[in-house]
ROGUBA-610902 format. One record per residue: z, x, y of N, C-alpha, C in turn; residue in one letter. Coordinates in nm, 4 decimals. Atoms other than C-alpha are relative to their C-alpha. Layout:
BEGIN
n_Z n_X n_Y ca_Z ca_X ca_Y c_Z c_X c_Y type
Z X Y Z X Y Z X Y A;
...
END
This chain:
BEGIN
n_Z n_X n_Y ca_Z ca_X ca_Y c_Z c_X c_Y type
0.0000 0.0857 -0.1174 0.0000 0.0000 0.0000 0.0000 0.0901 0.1233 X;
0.0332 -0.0779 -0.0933 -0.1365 0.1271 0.3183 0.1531 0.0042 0.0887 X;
-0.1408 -0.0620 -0.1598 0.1913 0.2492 0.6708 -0.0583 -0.1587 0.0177 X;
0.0213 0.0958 -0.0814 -0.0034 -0.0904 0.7986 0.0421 -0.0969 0.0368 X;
-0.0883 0.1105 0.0760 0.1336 -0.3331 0.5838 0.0927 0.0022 -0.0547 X;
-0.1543 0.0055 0.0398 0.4998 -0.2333 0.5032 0.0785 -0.0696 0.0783 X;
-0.0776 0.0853 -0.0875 0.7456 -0.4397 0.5810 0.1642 0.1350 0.0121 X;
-0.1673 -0.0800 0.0098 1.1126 -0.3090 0.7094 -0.0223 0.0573 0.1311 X;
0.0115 -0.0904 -0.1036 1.1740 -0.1246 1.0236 -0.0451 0.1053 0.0542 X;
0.0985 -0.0921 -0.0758 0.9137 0.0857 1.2412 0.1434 0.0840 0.0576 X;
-0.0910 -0.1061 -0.0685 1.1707 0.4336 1.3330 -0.1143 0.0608 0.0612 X;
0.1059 -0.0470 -0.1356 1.0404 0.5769 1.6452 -0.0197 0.1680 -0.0307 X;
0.0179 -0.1146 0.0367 0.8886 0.9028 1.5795 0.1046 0.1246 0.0655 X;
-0.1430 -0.0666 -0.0178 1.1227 1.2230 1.5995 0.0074 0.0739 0.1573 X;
0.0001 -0.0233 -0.1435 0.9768 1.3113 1.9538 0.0606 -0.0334 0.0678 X;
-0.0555 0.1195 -0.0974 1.1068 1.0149 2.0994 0.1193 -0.0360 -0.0222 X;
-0.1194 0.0083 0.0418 1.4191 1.0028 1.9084 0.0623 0.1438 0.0774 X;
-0.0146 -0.1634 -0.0933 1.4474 1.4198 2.0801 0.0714 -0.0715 0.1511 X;
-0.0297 0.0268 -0.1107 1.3890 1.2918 2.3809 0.1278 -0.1194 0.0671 X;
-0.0854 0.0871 -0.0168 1.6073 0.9821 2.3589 0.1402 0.0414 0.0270 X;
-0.0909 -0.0364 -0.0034 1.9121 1.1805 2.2684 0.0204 0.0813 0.1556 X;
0.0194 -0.0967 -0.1065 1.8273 1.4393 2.5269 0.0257 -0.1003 0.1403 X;
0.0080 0.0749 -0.1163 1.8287 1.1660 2.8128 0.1836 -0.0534 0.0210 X;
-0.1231 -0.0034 0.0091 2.1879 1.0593 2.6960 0.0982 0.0704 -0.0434 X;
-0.1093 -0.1237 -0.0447 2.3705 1.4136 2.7106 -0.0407 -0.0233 0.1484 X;
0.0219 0.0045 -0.1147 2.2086 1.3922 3.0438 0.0808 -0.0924 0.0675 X;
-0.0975 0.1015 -0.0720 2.3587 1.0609 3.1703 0.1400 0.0562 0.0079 X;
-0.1787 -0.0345 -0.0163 2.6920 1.1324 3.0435 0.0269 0.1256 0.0609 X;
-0.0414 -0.0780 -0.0559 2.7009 1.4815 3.1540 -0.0024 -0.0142 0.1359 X;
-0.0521 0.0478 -0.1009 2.6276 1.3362 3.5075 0.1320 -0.0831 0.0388 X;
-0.1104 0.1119 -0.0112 2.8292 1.0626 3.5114 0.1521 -0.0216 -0.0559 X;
-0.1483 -0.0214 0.0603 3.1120 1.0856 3.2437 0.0235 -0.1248 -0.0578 X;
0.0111 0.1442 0.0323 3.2469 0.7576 3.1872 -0.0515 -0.0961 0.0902 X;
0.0904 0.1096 -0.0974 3.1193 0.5725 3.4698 -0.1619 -0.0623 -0.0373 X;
0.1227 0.0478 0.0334 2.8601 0.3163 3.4203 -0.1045 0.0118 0.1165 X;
0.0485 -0.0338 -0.1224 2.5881 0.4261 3.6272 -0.1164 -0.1367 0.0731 X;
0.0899 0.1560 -0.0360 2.3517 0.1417 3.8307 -0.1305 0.0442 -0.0126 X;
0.1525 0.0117 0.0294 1.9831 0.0779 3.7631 -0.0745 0.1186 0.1286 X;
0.0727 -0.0622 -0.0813 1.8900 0.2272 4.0450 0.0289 0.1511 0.0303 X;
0.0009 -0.1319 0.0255 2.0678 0.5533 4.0183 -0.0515 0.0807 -0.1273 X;
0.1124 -0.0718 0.0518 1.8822 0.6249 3.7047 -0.0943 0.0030 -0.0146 X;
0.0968 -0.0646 -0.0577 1.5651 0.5589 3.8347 0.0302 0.0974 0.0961 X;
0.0250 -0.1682 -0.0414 1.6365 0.8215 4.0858 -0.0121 0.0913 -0.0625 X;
-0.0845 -0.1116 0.0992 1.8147 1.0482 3.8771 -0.0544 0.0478 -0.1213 X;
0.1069 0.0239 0.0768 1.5908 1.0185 3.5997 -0.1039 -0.0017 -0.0172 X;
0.1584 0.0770 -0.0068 1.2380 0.8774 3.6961 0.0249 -0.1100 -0.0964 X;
0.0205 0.1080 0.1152 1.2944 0.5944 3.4391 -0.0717 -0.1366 0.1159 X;
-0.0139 0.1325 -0.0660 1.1625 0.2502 3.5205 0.0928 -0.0602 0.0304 X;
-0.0769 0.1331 -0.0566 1.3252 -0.0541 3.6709 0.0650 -0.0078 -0.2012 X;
-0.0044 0.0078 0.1248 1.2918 -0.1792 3.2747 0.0841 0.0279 -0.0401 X;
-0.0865 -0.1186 0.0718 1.4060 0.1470 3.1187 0.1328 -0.0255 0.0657 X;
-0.1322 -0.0330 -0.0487 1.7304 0.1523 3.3651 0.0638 -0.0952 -0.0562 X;
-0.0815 0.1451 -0.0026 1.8144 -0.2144 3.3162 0.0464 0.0441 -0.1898 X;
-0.0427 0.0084 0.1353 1.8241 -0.1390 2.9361 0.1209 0.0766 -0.0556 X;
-0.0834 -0.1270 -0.0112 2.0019 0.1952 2.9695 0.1209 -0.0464 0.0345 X;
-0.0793 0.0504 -0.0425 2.2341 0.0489 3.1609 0.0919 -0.0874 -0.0773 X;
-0.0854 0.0578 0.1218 2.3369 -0.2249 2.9442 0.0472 0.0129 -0.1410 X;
-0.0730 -0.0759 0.1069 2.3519 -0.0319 2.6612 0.1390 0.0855 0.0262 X;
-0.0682 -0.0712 -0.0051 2.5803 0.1977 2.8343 0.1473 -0.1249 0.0464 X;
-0.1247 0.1250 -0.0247 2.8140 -0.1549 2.9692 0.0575 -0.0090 -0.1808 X;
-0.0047 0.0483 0.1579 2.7956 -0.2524 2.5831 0.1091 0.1017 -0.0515 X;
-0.0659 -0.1360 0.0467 2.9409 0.1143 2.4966 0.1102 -0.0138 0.0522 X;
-0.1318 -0.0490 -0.0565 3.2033 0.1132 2.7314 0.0794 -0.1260 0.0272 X;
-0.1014 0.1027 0.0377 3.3788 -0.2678 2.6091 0.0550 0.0699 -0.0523 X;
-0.0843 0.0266 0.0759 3.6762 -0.2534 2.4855 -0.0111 -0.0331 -0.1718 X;
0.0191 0.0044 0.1147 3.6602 -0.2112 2.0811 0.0996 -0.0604 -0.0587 X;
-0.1319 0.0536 0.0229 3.8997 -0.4015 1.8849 0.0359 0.0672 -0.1000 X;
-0.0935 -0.0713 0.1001 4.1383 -0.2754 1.6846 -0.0125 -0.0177 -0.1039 X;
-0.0313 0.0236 0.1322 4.1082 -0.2291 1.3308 0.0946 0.0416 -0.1074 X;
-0.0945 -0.0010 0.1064 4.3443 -0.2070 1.0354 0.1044 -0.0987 0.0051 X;
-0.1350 0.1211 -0.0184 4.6650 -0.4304 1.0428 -0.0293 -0.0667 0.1354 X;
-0.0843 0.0915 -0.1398 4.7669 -0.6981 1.2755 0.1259 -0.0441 -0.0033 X;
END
């Protein structure tokens, strides 16, 4: 069966996975814990509008509150 027609999840080639990581040592080593705003990583960055908004809420997402596991 041909790459065309498999089913299951497309992983983004290892360039883009490079670069991905590489973009978030960057953030955090700016920033730290602070969530940074859309528009400071288009500056800071070049990313799109898009790209930031996503970045961004991934990085809100990251920095909830986790709940506690083992006993209650």
């Amino acid at each position: 069966m041909s790459a065309r027609y498999r089913s299951g999840p497309k992983l983004p080639s290892p360039s883009s996975q490079h670069q991905g990581i590489t973009v978030a040592i960057r953030v955090v080593r700016k920033y730290g814990t602070r969530v940074p705003t859309t528009d400071e990583l288009c500056r800071d960055f070049g990313m799109s509008r898009a790209t930031a908004y996503r970045w961004a809420a991934a990085l809100r997402d990251d920095h909830q509150p986790q709940p506690r596991q083992g006993r209650s």
